[in-house]
C-alpha positions, 0 to 999 in steps of 0.5 A: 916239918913237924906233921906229916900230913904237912911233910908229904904234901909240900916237901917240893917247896923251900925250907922256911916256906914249908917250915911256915905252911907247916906250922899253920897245918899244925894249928899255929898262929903266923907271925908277921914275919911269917906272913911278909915270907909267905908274900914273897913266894914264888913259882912252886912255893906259891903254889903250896901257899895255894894249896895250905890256903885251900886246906885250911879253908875246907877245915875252918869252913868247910866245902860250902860256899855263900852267898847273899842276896842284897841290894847296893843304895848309894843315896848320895855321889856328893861328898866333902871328901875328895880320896884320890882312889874314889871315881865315884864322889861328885863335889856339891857344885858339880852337875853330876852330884846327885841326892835320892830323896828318902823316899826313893831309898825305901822305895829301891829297899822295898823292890829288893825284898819283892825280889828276894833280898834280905839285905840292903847295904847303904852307903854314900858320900858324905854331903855338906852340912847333911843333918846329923839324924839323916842316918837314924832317920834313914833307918827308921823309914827302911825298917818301917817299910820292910821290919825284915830287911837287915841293914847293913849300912853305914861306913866308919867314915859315914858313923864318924860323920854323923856323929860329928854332924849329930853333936853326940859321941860315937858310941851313943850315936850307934847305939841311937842307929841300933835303935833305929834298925841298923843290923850291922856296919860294912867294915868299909873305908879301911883302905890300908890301915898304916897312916903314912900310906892313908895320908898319901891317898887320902889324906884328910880321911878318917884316921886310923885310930878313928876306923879302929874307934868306930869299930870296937865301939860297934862291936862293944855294942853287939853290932858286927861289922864285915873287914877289908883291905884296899890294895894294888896301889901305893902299898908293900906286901908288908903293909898287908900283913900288918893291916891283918895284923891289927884286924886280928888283934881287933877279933881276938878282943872283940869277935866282932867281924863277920868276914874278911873282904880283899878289895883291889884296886880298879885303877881305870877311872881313879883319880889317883891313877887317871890324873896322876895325883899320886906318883908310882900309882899301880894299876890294880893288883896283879892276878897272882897278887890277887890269888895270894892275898886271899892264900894268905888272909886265910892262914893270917887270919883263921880260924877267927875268920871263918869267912874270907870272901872273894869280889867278883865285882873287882876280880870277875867272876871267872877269878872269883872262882880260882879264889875258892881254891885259894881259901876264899869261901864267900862269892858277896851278894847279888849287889843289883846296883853297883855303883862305886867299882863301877864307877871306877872302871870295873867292867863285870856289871852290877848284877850276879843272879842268884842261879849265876852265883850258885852254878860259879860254885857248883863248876869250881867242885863246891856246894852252894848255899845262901846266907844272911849278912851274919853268915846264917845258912838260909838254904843250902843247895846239896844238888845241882836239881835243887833252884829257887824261882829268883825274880832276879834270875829273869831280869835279862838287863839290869840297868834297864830294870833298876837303872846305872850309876851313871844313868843316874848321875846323869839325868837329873832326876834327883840333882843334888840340891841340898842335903836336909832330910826333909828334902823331897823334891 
């Protein structure tokens, strides 16, 4: 071991693992060698990945741990698409499909500021023949109703599609979306970044060059965008860390990213795993997987990635707080409407209030803090005597207050008709 800090906290553990762990200590940069071996560990080396994982998250980032208050608006369940890991997408034909008029979403964008959002995250599917300004306009009207809303909208696989819809290249349609409002992008539909496992779950989705395409063309024009990974499907270890890997390379150029973002897989209700679409399925990541691959993004990816944050919409929140001692320094948003890992199965509701997130990170030893989607400290919380009045915090049923996916799915209200911008009925 080549400190000694490094030597006297994990001279239990095997040779090359603490050989690893001590050259991240030191301040050195993992290889993707390195990175597979640290995927690989087990029992007491496991545990020492945890602890370097914790180490270098109180020195990147410190004991403060965010959130952010926001609101999910799927606009739409209709897509062209039909990814095998998506229980959320409904084909334009089915009963279920539906369309929220435009002036459903500023209304819902409005609700969340009176209650205390600064952030709405936009996202959907990908109607057919949708007009190719539906994405500039939505922005528009948000931003005209709410100018201090940020929105946070838009996949790369919606970017890549309006811009296709829209006839204009990619980089002039974000740059029309800037115009527009659009704050910054979820760094969303990235799934696995390796082609042969994209084409195994979703073949015909946004390609790999595509996603890296949209992203440095966002982050060329100073519009930064969130990370992620979906895992605990078809994928190795290994393709986790070469995913990092290219996610690094991007930093290193760009600086682009806010954050990294693990997503599990909610296995329950995908299609991939309900149907059997695709053989040797998993389900979901297991728990120790879920620790490690949180451990490991911090030591793969610090210090370009100051923020690596943990789902307790995937994992619960009860797990969400082991995260914070594995490198994880983010709990997400309040979301208010989940509608997506609900769809798939995941059982833990589509709302957190604030006072809820804020007592998670005070039990797990840490300091709470809201934050603004580009990691800006709105207020920190340095004692437990210290509370916002939430309107969030009172709502006892939030399917009641702001409605369900599957409410919404079902009723009828906004049946998805068709997809034009002028649609209002």
């Amino acid at each position: 071991m080549a400190s000694r800090e490094s030597a006297i906290t994990l001279d239990w553990a095997a040779a090359d693992v603490r050989r690893i762990l001590g050259h991240v200590l030191d301040g050195g940069e993992l290889s993707v060698d390195d990175g597979i071996r640290l995927t690989e560990t087990q029992g007491r080396d496991f545990q020492a990945l945890t602890l370097v994982g914790d180490e270098m998250r109180r020195r990147q980032a410190g004991e403060v741990v965010t959130y952010v208050v926001n609101r999910n608006i799927n606009f739409t369940n209709v897509c062209i698409k039909h990814c095998t890991f998506c229980a959320f997408s409904r084909d334009h034909r089915e009963e279920e499909g539906y369309f929220l008029p435009m002036d459903e979403v500023v209304r819902r964008a409005i609700e969340a500021w009176e209650m205390g959002a600064t952030e709405v995250c936009i996202q959907a599917g990908l109607p057919p023949k949708l007009d190719g300004s539906y994405y500039i306009d939505l922005c528009r009207a948000i931003k005209a109703a709410v100018p201090e809303m940020h929105l946070h909208a838009f996949s790369p696989e919606e970017i890549l599609y309006g811009s296709t819809r829209s006839g204009l290249p990619i980089p002039e349609y974000l740059a029309e979306l800037k115009k527009a409002g659009l704050g910054t992008l979820p760094g969303t539909s990235a799934e696995v970044l390796d082609q042969e496992i994209r084409d195994v779950i979703a073949r015909g989705r946004i390609t790999v060059k595509q996603w890296v395409e949209v992203i440095t063309s966002a982050h060329a024009q100073g519009i930064r965008t969130t990370s992620t990974i979906m895992y605990g499907h078809v994928e190795q270890p290994a393709h986790w860390i070469r995913h990092m890997d290219l996610l690094r390379d991007i930093q290193k150029d760009t600086g682009g990213f806010t954050e990294f973002v693990p997503l599990s897989l909610i296995h329950q209700e995908a299609p991939m795993y309900r149907r059997g679409l695709v053989p040797g399925v998993r389900q979901g990541a297991t728990g120790l997987e879920v620790i490690k691959m949180h451990a490991i993004a911090r030591l793969f990816l610090g210090p370009l990635f100051r923020n690596i944050q943990c789902s307790w919409v995937k994992e619960g929140p009860k797990l969400a707080q082991v995260l914070l001692s594995a490198g994880a320094n983010d709990m997400g948003g309040t979301l208010i409407n989940e509608s997506i890992s609900t769809s798939a199965g995941a059982s833990y509701g589509q709302l957190v209030p604030p006072v809820e997130l804020r007592r998670l990170i005070r039990d797990a030893g840490r300091i709470p803090a809201q934050r603004g989607t580009t990691y800006e400290l709105l207020r920190v919380y340095e004692r437990e005597s210290e509370a916002d009045d939430s309107p969030l915090d009172h709502v006892d049923n939030a399917d009641a207050r702001f409605g369900s996916y599957r409410l919404l799915a079902s009723s009828g209200k906004f049946r998805f008709l068709h997809p034009t911008r002028a649609r209002d009925d």
